[in-house]
LUMNU-654047 format. One record per residue (C-alpha): x, z, y. Coordinates in steps of 0.05 Angstrom, whole numbers, padded with zeros to 5 digits, always signed. Layout:
N
XZY ...
***
This chain:
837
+00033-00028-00430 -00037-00027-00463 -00062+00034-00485 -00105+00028-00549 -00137+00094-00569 -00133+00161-00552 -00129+00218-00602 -00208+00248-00607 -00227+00324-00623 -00295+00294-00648 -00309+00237-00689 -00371+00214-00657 -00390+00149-00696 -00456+00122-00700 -00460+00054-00728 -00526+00043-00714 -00503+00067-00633 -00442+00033-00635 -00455-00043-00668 -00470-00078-00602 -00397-00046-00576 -00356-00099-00597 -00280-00099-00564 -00244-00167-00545 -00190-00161-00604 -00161-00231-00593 -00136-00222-00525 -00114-00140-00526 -00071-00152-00588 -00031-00195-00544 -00010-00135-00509 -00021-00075-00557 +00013-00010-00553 -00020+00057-00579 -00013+00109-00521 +00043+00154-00501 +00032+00234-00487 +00003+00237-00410 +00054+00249-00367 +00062+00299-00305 +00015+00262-00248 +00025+00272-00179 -00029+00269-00116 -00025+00206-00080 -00005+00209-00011 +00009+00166+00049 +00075+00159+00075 +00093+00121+00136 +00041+00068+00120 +00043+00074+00053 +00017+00103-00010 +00067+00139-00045 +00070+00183-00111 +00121+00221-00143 +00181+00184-00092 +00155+00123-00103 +00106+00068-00070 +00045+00049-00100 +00018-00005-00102 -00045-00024-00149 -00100-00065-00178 -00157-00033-00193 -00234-00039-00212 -00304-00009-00192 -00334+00032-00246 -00393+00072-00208 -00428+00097-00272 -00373+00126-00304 -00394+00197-00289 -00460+00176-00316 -00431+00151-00383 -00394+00216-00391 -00458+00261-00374 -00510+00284-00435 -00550+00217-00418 -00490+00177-00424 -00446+00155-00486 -00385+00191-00487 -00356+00139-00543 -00366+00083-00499 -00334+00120-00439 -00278+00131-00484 -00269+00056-00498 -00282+00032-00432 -00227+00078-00397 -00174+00062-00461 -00190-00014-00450 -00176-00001-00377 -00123+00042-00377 -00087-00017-00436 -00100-00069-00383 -00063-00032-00326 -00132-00018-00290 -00114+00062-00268 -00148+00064-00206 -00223+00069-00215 -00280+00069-00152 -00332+00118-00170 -00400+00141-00153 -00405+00217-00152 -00485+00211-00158 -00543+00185-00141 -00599+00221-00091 -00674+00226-00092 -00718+00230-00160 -00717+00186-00225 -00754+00126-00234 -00747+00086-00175 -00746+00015-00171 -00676-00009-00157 -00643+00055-00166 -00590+00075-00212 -00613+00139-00252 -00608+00204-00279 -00595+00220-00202 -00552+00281-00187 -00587+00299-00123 -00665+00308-00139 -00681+00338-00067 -00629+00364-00021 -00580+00417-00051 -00625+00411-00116 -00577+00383-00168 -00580+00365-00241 -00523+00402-00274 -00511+00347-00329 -00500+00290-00287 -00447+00337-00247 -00421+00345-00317 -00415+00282-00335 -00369+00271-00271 -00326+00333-00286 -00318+00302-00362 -00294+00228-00330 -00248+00273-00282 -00215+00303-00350 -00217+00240-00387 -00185+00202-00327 -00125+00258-00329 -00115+00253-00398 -00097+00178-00391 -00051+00188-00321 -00119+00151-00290 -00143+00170-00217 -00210+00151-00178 -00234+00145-00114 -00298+00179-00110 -00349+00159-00062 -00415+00201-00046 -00454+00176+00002 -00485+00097-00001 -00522+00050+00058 -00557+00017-00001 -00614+00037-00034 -00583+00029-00110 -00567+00106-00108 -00607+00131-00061 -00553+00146+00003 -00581+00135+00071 -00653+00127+00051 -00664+00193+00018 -00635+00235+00076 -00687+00195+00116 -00734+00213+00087 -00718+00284+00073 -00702+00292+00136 -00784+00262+00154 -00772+00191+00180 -00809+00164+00132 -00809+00143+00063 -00753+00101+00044 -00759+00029+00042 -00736-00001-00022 -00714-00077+00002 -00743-00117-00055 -00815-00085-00037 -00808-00077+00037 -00771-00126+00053 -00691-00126+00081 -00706-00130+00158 -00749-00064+00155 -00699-00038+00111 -00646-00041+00160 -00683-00018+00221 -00701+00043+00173 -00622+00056+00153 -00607+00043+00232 -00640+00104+00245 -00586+00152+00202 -00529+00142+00250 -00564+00186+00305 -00611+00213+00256 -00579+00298+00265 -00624+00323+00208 -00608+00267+00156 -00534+00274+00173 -00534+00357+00158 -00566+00342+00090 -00511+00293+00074 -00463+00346+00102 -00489+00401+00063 -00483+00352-00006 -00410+00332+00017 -00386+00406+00020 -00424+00427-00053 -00385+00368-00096 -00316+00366-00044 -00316+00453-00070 -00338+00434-00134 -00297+00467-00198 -00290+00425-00255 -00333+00451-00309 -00287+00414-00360 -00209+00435-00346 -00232+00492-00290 -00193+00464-00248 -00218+00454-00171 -00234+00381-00148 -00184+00388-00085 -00131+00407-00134 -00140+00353-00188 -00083+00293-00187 -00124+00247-00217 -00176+00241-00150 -00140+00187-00112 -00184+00199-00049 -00245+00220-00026 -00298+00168+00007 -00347+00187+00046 -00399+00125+00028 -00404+00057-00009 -00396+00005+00052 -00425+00060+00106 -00455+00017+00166 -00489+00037+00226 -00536-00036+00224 -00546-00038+00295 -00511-00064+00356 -00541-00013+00402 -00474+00032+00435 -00507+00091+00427 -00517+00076+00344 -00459+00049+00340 -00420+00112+00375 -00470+00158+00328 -00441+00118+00269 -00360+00138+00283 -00380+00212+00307 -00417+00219+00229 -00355+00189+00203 -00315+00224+00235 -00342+00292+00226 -00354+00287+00159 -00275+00258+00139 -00253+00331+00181 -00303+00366+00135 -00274+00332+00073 -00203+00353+00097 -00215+00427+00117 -00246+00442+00041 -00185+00400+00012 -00135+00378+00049 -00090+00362-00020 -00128+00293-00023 -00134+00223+00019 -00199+00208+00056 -00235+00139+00065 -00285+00121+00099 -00310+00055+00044 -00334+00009+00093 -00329-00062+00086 -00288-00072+00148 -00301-00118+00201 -00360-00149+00167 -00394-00081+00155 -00376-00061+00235 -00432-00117+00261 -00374-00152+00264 -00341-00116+00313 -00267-00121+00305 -00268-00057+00367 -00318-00020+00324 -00281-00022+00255 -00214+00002+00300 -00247+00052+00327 -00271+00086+00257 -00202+00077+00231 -00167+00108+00290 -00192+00180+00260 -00133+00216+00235 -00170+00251+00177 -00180+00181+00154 -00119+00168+00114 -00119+00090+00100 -00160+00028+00116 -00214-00002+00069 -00250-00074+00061 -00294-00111+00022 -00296-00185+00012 -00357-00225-00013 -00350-00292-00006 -00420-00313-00039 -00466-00262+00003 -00426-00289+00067 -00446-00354+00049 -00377-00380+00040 -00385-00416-00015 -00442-00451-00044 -00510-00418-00076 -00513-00460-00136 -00446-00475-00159 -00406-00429-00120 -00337-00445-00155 -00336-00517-00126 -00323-00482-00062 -00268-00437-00084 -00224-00465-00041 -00260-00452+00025 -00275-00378+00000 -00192-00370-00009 -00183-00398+00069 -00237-00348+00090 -00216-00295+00048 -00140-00301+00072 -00162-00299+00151 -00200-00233+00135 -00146-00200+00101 -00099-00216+00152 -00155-00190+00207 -00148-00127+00178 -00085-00123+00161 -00064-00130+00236 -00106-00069+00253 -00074-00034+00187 +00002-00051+00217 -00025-00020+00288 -00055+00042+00258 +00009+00053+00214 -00037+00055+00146 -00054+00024+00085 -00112-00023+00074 -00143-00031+00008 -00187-00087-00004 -00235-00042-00055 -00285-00084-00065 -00297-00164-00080 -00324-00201-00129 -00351-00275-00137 -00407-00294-00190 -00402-00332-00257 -00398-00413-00254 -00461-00450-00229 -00494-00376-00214 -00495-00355-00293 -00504-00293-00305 -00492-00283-00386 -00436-00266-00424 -00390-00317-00451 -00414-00366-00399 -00354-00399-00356 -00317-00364-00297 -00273-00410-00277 -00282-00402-00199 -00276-00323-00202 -00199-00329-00241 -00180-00375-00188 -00209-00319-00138 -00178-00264-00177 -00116-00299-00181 -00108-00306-00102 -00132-00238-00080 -00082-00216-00136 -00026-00249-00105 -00034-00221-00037 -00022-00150-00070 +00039-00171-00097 +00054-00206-00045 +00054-00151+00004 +00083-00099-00054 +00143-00160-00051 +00148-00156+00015 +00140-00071+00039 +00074-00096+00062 +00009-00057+00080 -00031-00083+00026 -00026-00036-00024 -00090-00050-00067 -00145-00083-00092 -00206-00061-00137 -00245-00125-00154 -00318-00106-00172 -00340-00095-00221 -00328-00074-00295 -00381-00089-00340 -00335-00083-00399 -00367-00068-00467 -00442-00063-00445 -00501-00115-00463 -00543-00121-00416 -00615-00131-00441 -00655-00152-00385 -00640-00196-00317 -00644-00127-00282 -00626-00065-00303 -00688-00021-00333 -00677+00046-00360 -00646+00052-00431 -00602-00012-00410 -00528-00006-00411 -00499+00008-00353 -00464-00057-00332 -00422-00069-00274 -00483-00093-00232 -00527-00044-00206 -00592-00045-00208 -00626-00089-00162 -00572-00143-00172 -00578-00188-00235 -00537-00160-00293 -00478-00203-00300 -00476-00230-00229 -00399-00196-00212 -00390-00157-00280 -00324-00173-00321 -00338-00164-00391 -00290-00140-00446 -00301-00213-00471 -00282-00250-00411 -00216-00267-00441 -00186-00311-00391 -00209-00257-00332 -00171-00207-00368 -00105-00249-00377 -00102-00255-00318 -00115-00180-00296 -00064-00155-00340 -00010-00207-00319 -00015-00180-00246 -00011-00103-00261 +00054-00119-00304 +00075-00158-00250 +00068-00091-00203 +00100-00053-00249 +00171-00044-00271 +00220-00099-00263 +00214-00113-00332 +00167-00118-00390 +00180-00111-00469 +00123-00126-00508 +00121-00133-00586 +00098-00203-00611 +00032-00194-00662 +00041-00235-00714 +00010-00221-00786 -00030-00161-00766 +00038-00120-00750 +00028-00120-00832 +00103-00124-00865 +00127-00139-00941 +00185-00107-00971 +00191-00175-01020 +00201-00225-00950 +00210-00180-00894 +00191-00218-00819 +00229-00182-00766 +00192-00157-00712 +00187-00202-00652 +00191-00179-00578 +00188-00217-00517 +00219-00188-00449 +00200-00210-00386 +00224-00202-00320 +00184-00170-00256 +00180-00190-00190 +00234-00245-00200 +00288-00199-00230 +00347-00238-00261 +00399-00203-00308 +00404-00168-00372 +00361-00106-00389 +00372-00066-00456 +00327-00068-00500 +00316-00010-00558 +00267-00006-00623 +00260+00055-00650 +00227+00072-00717 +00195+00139-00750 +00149+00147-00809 +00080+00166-00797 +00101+00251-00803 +00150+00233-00741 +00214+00234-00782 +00269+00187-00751 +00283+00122-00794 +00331+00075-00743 +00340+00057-00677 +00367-00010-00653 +00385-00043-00588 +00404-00109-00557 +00395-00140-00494 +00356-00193-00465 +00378-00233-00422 +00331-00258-00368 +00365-00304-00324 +00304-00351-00338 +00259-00293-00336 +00242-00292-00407 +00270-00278-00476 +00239-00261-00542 +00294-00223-00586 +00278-00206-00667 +00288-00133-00692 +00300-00135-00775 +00258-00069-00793 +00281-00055-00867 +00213-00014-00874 +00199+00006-00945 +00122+00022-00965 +00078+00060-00918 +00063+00065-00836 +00101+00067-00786 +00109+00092-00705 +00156+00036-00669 +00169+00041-00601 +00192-00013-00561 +00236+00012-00503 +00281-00008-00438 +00308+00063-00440 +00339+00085-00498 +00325+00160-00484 +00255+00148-00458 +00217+00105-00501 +00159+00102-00452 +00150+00020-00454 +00117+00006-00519 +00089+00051-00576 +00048+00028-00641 +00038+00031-00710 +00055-00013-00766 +00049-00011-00835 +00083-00044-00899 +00057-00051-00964 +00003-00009-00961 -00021-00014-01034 +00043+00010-01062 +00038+00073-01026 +00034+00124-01074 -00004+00186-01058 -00023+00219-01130 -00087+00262-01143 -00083+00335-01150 -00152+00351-01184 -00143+00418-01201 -00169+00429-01280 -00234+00434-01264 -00249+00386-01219 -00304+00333-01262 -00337+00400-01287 -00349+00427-01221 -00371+00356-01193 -00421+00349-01256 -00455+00411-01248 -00468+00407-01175 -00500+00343-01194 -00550+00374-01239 -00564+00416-01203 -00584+00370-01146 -00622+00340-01195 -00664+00409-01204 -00688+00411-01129 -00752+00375-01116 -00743+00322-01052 -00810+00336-01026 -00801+00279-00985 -00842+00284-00912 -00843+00209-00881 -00869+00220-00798 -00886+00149-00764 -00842+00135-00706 -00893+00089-00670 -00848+00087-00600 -00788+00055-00648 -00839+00020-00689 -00866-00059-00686 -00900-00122-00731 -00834-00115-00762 -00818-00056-00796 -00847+00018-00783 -00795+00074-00763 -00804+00148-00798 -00766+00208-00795 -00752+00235-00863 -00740+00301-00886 -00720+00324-00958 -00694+00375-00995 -00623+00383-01017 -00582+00414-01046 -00590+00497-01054 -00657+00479-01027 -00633+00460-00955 -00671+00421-00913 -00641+00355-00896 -00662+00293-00859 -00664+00219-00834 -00679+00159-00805 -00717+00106-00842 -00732+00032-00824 -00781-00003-00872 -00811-00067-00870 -00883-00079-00861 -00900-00137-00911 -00903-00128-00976 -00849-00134-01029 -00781-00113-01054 -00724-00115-01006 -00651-00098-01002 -00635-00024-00976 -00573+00001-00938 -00558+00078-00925 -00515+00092-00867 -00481+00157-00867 -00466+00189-00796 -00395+00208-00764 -00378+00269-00749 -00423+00305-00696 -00455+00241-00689 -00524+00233-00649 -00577+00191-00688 -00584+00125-00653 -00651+00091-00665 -00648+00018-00684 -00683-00049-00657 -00740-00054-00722 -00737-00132-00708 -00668-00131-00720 -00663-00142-00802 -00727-00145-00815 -00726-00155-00891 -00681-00089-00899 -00691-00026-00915 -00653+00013-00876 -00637+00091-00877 -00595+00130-00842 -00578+00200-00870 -00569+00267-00820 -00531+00319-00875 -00539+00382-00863 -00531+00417-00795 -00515+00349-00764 -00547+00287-00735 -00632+00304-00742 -00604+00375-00756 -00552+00390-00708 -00544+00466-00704 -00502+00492-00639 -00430+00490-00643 -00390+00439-00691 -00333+00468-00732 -00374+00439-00795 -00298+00424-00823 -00280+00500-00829 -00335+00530-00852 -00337+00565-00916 -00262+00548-00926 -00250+00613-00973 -00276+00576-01031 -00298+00509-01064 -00374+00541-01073 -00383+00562-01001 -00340+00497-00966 -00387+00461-00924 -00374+00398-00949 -00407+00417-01022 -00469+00415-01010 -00454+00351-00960 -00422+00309-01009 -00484+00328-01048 -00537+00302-00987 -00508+00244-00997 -00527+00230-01063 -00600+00253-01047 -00603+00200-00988 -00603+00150-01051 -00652+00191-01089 -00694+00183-01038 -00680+00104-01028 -00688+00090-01099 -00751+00128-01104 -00790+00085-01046 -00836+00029-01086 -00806-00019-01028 -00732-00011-01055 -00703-00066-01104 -00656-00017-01143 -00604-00068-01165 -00586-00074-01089 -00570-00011-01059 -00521-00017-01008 -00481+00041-00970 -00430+00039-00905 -00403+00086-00855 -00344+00103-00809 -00304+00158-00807 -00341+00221-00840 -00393+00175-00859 -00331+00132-00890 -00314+00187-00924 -00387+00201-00946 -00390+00119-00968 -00325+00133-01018 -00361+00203-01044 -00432+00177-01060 -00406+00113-01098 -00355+00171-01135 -00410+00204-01153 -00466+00157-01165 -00469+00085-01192 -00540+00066-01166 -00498+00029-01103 -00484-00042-01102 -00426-00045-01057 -00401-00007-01003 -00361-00018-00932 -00333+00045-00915 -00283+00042-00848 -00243+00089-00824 -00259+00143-00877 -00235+00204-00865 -00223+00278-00909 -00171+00242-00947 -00101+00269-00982 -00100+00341-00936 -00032+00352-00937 -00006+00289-00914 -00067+00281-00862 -00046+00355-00827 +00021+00330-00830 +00009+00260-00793 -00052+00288-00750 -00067+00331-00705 -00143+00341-00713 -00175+00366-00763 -00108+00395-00794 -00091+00448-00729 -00164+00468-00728 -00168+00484-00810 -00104+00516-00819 -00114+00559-00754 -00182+00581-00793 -00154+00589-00855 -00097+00634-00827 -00148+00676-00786 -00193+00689-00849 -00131+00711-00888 -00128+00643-00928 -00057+00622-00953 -00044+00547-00949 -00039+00546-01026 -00101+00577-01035 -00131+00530-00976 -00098+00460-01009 -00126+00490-01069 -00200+00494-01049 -00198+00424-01005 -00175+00385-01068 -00240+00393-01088 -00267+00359-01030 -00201+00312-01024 -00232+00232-01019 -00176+00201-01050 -00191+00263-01115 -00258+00218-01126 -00247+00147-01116 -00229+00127-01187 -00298+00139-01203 -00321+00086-01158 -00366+00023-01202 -00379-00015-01150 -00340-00072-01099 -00311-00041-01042 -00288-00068-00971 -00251-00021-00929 -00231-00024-00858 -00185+00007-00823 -00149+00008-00753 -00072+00001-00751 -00069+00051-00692 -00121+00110-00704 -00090+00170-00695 -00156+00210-00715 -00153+00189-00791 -00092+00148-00804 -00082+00093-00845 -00042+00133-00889 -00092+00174-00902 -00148+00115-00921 -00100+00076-00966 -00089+00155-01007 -00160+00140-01029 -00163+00059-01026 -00108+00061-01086 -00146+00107-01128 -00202+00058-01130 -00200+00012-01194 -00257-00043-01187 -00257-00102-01141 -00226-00075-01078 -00205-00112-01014 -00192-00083-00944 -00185-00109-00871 -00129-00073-00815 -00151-00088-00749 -00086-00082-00719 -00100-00062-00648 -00158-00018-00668 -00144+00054-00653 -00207+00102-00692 -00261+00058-00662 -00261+00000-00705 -00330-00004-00712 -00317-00035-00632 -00283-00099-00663 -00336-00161-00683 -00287-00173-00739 -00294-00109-00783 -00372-00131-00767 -00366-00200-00788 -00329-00181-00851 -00370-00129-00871 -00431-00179-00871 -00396-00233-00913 -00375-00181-00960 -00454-00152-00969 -00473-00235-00974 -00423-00241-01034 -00444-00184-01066 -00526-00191-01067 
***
């Protein structure tokens, strides 16, 4: 089942960051589910020839994600990491090939950077931070990886760097020196004794390595499905004595791997017969090592020439003939060995040798599809294929140039390969179809899947039951049971109802009559009825007759008008700095900072255009903790646009987060005071530029900057209109009830400074969104996503109903928090602006 979003400590939004992220909506709500807790995982072993966990075999389809560990590090983007492993995880993608880091310094052409390695045993903490971070992001979701470390290509470094460290020379990048001297340089590391104890040293420093996230030691961590000792490791020469060099190095360094943890699975990540000179005796003899615990290969039919180099999907059919021989090559010496074989790498390009998103892949679903149905046709059969990780994922990134430069995204191509060439984007729809089809097809022997119709948005007036459609697995024919299970939002029980589907065809579709009165929901959709473990998501009903009333304490309007004036009583002394590196013709960048409130210094970011004349202005407010992301100035170039750090956050970050709790013992010391109150100097400031037309001030945000959208239209009517999404800090009680985060964090605060919950509610109410929102002038458009567990849509509509002037809101309904991921809350949020000019 698809797993949509996972609960979040931090709200890390940036709009700005985060518009270019957009998630392939149409073809996950086919499948939607919101997660399940993580359950107990188990280290995958080998068991007479196969894998095995927890009793059971295993049998997979995976992907190649080598810069995930890079995502996750301080140079990365934790949000998208978060989103690309959700997106996997909800297509059945749990087995992830990953680099562990890249060797030699920064800045190399062709080379995949931050490196990890700068010179041997010389390391750069972050980027082994960023792996630890995947590691505990991977457990969380019952994901494992095999992590590779060393690399025969020059993209991270690998056998090159030890080279050269070692003194034979400076390492030859290919696309400068050519790819014959290339290879006569990497022949060299097979009997090269210096090179190879550099390597060695490396492997022992990340095999002992402690996670710096859950403190828990790499050999001990389920979610490490093996350890590989290189990406497609070759020894590039025919000569015996290199050749008998290459399997001693291979050797030696799998019994190295296994005497520091001897908990995990070794491979070696060779490409199999191909990568052995095509030797079928040489790739034998590397597999015949008993610390090697199963039997990799890569297949690539358009670098072997197997298909043609302009239009390689008119010879799809000679690449499946080929492709079939080589499996079964190495699935012969897999059957003598007694071991697995894993086919963890292949790939085949875009139609006609595209390389953009969107453009047609018609030959690589037919190539999917037939390296897909060896898997299951071996998992079918108790066979010795037991997986397949097609490369690569390029998921949610946007590649900007034909080859990857630094500040790119990281796409599934690295870099000296053009970006696009073997990626699978979280737009190739019909890629993805067919993806998830095959790992429900590995999985249980049945599927139950609720049907999305009408946003998983119910009426109590003509109530649509709930569709769900069974399916059988691996040609099962009988009758399953089938169990729906309802709960409010808090968790309390409503029903639970079962039938049975009858699958004799393989298919039925059965309709569950709800009865759901106002509000939001948690259904599960289950084949057990005591462990509802198939299906789990929200829906909602009615949402603007929930009733959620205010609870302004007496005071409330007085205390709001006199923090206004005095705002109004601190001079701005606005400072404008040119930004000239995110600067062009277009419009000049600044950094702004200002005065606020109590005389605090706040600041932003600041886009104005360079011609003269009055123009539209927008003012973003941040998420929670979120990092300002600077903007492409060519972008909108007749906007003004400004993006607001409040205090201690974004421009102003001070360590340590927590901004939620402090000064919770009373409404003049709560953080969010003088925060609410930035906000309305961020349009003091935009209304005060000569550039700014001040009958079109616009505002957006997500999350805490959702919340911040609601508060400054409350408490100002110089804004046009305003998009908040997500918005968060809305109806406390309810929101600790329903969530997890912020409400565990607050009241353990509260309770440690002596605060009773009364007196706690008490002082929040003054900060509480949906307290403000019937002072809102101005049109509104809210979005929100039917399965965010961070801010719930509970929580948004307490506000939403408060508001009295032209209102109108949008559910995503397979968005989890992240909805500013979805081109649809984009797409409405500019037709809304466009109607309200």
């Amino acid at each position: 089942m698809l797993n949509l979003q996972r609960t979040q400590t931090s709200m890390d939004l940036s709009i700005n960051r985060m518009i270019k992220r957009l998630f392939p909506a149409l073809f996950i709500a086919l499948f939607a589910i919101l997660s399940c807790q993580p359950m107990k995982m188990d280290i995958v072993k080998v068991d007479d020839g196969s894998f095995v966990v927890d009793g059971h075999p295993y049998y997979y389809i995976g992907t190649n994600f080598w810069y995930g560990g890079l995502l996750g590090s301080e140079y990365g983007d934790r949000s998208r990491l978060a989103a690309e492993l959700d997106s996997l995880h909800a297509l059945g993608l749990d087995n992830l090939r990953v680099l562990v880091g890249s060797d030699g310094p920064d800045g190399v052409a062709t080379r995949v950077y931050p490196t990890l390695q700068k010179e041997p045993g010389v390391y750069d903490e972050k980027v082994f931070e960023g792996l630890d971070y995947l590691m505990a992001e991977l457990g969380k979701r019952n994901m494992r990886a095999v992590l590779y470390i060393n690399n025969s290509w020059e993209w991270s470094g690998g056998y090159g760097m030890y080279l050269e460290w070692a003194g034979a020379g400076k390492a030859i990048i290919p696309s400068v020196g050519g790819y014959g001297p290339f290879m006569e340089q990497m022949a060299q590391y097979a009997t090269n004794a210096r090179a190879q104890e550099l390597f060695e040293n490396h492997l022992r420093t990340v095999v002992s390595r402690v996670n710096s996230i859950t403190g828990k030691p790499y050999s001990e961590d389920p979610a490490i499905f093996s350890w590989q000792i290189g990406n497609e490791p070759r020894c590039f020469s025919s000569d015996p004595a290199v050749q008998d060099g290459f399997v001693s190095w291979i050797w030696r360094a799998a019994s190295i791997i296994k005497s520091i943890d001897p908990n995990h699975m070794v491979s070696t990540g060779n490409e199999g017969i191909w990568g052995c000179e095509e030797n079928p005796a040489l790739f034998r003899r590397l597999n015949e090592c008993t610390d090697i615990d199963y039997i990799t290969a890569h297949i690539w039919p358009y670098n072997w020439s197997w298909v043609g180099k302009e239009s390689p999907q008119q010879d799809i059919e000679r690449a499946e003939e080929n492709t079939g021989r080589y499996i079964d090559a190495h699935l012969e010496v897999a059957e003598s060995l007694g071991k697995p074989l894993v086919i963890e790498e292949f790939g085949f390009p875009r139609d006609d040798m595209q390389f953009a998103k969107g453009t047609p892949v018609s030959g690589r679903d037919r190539y999917y599809r037939y390296v897909f149905s060896k898997v299951m046709e071996n998992q079918k059969n108790g066979g010795r294929l037991a997986g397949a990780n097609f490369w690569s994922w390029g998921g949610l990134a946007v590649p900007a140039h034909r080859y990857w430069q630094e500040g790119d995204d990281y796409a599934g191509d690295p870099a000296q390969e053009e970006q696009g060439l073997n990626s699978v984007f979280a737009d190739d729809y019909s890629t993805l179809a067919i993806i998830r089809h095959t790992t429900a097809r590995l999985s249980a022997v049945a599927n139950a899947s609720a049907v999305l119709e009408n946003d998983w948005m119910f009426t109590t007036g003509d109530q649509k039951p709930l569709r769900v459609a069974v399916q059988s697995q691996n040609g099962f024919k009988g009758s399953v049971p089938v169990y729906v299970r309802v709960s409010t939002d808090k968790g309390v029980s409503v029903s639970v109802s079962g039938k049975k589907a009858r699958l004799g065809k393989g298919a039925d579709t059965l309709d569950f009559d709800l009865g759901l009165a106002p509000g939001f929901y948690k259904v599960c959709v289950s084949l057990n009825e005591n462990d509802p473990l198939d299906e789990n998501f929200c829906v909602g009903c009615d949402p603007e007759k929930i009733v959620s009333p205010q609870d302004k304490q007496p005071d409330f309007d007085e205390f709001w008008e006199d923090n206004l004036r005095q705002l109004a009583m601190v001079p701005m002394n606005a400072r404008m700095t040119p930004l000239k590196d995110h600067s062009n013709a277009d419009r000049t960048a600044y950094r702004v900072d200002m005065k606020s409130f109590g005389g605090k210094e706040i600041a932003g970011l600041l886009y104005l255009p360079n011609k003269e004349g009055k123009f539209a202005a927008r003012i973003s407010y941040m998420g929670y903790g979120s990092d300002v992301w600077f903007a492409d100035p060519s972008a909108e170039p007749d906007m003004i646009e400004f993006t607001l750090s409040v205090r201690d956050q974004g421009f102003n970050k001070t360590p340590g987060q927590g901004w939620v709790t402090r000064g919770l013992a009373d409404k003049d010391s709560y953080y969010y005071r003088g925060a609410y109150l930035d906000c309305v100097r961020a349009i003091d400031f935009v209304s005060s530029l000569p550039q700014t037309d001040p009958d079109h001030i616009y505002a957006e945000g997500g999350s805490q900057g959702g919340a911040f959208t609601l508060i400054a239209a409350s408490l100002d009517n110089r804004l046009r209109a305003i998009a908040p999404f997500v918005p968060f800090l809305s109806d406390f009680p309810d929101y600790f009830a329903i969530a997890d985060w912020p409400g565990g964090e607050v009241l353990s605060a509260a309770k440690a400074q002596g605060i009773s919950e009364d007196e706690l509610y008490k002082t929040l109410s003054y900060f509480d969104v949906k307290n403000f929102t019937d002072r809102i002038g101005c049109p509104v458009l809210m979005g929100f996503g039917l399965q965010d567990p961070v801010c719930p849509p509970h929580t948004n509509f307490s506000g939403y109903n408060h508001i009295t002037t032209d209102k109108q809101w949008l559910c995503v309904p397979v968005s989890g928090h992240h909805l500013e991921q979805f081109p649809e809350w984009w797409a409405a949020r500019t037709e809304f602006f466009t109607k309200n000019k």
